[in-house]
Structure formats: structure tokens, C-alpha cells
Steps between C-alpha positions, in 0.01 A plus 500: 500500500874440603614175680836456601628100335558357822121614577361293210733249438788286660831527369820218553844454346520270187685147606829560546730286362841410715686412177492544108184334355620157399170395238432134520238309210296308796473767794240507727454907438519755275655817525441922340780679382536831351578338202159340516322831401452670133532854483103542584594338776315224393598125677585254294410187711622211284857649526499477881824297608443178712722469783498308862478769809662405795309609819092522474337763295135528548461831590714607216271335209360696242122516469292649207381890630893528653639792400932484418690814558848529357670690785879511370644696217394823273155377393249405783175386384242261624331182283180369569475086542217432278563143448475198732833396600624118676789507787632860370724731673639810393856613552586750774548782239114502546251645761177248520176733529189300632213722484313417787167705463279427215434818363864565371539320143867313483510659142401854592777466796783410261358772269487783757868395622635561197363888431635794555423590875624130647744514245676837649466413841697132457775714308550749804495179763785302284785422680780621216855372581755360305315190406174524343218694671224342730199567671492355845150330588464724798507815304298308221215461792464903493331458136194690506188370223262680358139261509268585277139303517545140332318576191743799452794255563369206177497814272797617561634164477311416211623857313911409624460152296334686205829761522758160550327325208469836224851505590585177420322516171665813431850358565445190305332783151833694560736165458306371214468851325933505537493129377316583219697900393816310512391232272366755298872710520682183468293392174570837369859492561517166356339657134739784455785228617321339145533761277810632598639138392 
């Protein structure tokens, strides 16, 4: 079955900021950047800068099941909020997705986002000037989603952190297997250094 977004979840602007984000150690909110993200687009919560807002922001506070879509530059992809989060905005770089039917899973959203099908219709919608390219929210609200039953939507989100994890592992096998042939090569170059002494 496909929904368009707007048809199973509400969709707002991240907070936007009048002036460069000015971090202070005892502010009353916290505040995601792109910066905030690994390259699984994973948040990193305890890294969140603390700053003061200046006008009232509760409609723009993050809740665990939002859904942040990076709407400006060459990569667009969507992270899931898994974790519980205090007085947290996100920047205006970011689209806020509120799923607002309970048979969409935040995860399988963000998942489903960043395939191939959503994936080439944000790239045809990007505004590309001279700056860097952006989606505009009103052409982001023409998304269509594919909804498959609930049970369909754990597996699949089940099998995506099985793929994100073996891939992990298989990054972290490939630096220690270099670590350890260069020791090996450096070891080796170190012995015929030795005997040509």
C-alpha cells in the first residue's frame, strides 16, 4: 500500500536559528547539528551543544519516534530518534517527521526514505543553484511510501541493523588485518635493514 508522508505523518521546519549558534555550558536547551550524526547516521546525544533559544520552542522539541530529514546538500537521508531526548531542537537544515498513525514504524520510515525509489524522487525535486542543493518541504510533502503490514516493517528493520552491524564488524576486521600486514612488512623490513648492516 502507498501513502503519500503528509498522509501518515506531519512534517515542520527544524528551529531556525536567527544567528550563528553561540554554545553556552548552563543553557536551558540543547540543540542537533549535522555534525551530531556518524556516518550510519547514528545520533550521538551526549555531543548535543547546550545553548539558550530566544523566542519559545515547544513545538519544535524533539521527541523519541521523530523522524530528522537532512534537506540541504548532496546527501539527503533520514535518522530515526530512538533515544529519549530533554529540551532538544534540531537545526533548520532538518525536516521533523512525526508519524502520526501507529502502524508506520519511525525506524522503517527513516529506512524507506533512504532507498532507492524516495531516494530518486528527492534528487529530481532539488532545487540546484549556485549554492548547495535543497529540497523544499512542499515538494518533500509529494513523497510517496510504500506500507507494508507491521510485522513486515520489524523484519525489515531488524535485517537493515543486521546489514549496519556485519558492516561494522567488517570495517573494524579490514583495519585490524592492515594493522597487523604492516607490522608484519615493517618487521620484515626492519630484518633485512639487520643483515645488510
Amino acid at each position: 500500500m502507498k501513502k503519500k508522508i503528509t498522509e501518515i505523518a506531519d512534517i515542520q521546519l527544524g528551529y531556525q536559528f536567527r544567528k550563528k549558534i553561540e554554545p553556552t555550558g548552563d543553557g536551558s536547551n540543547r540543540v542537533i547539528q549535522i555534525r551530531d550524526f556518524d556516518e550510519n547516521h547514528m545520533l550521538n546525544k551526549t555531543a548535543l551543544a547546550s545553548i539558550t533559544l530566544d523566542k519559545p520552542m515547544d513545538k519544535y522539541l524533539i521527541k523519541k519516534g521523530d523522524i530528522l530529514f537532512l534537506s540541504r546538500g548532496h546527501n539527503n537521508w533520514a535518522a530515526p530518534i530512538v533515544d529519549d531526548l530533554t529540551a532538544t531542537v534540531a537545526v533548520s537544515h532538518f525536516f521533523v517527521i512525526r508519524p502520526k498513525q501507529n502502524n508506520i514504524l519511525p525506524e522503517y520510515l527513516a529506512w524507506y526514505i533512504n532507498q532507492t525509489p524516495a531516494q530518486e524522487y528527492l534528487y529530481n525535486i532539488a532545487r540546484r543553484g549556485t549554492h548547495m542543493p535543497l529540497i523544499p518541504l512542499s515538494a518533500f510533502k509529494g513523497l510517496t511510501i510504500e506500507i507494508p503490514d507491521i510485522t513486515t516493517q520489524e523484519n525489515i528493520v531488524e535485517l537493515s541493523k543486521l546489514m549496519e552491524k556485519e558492516k561494522k564488524l567488517l570495517t573494524e576486521l579490514q583495519e585490524k588485518k592492515s594493522l597487523l600486514i604492516n607490522a608484519v612488512c615493517l618487521k620484515a623490513s626492519k630484518s633485512k635493514e639487520e643483515k645488510i648492516k
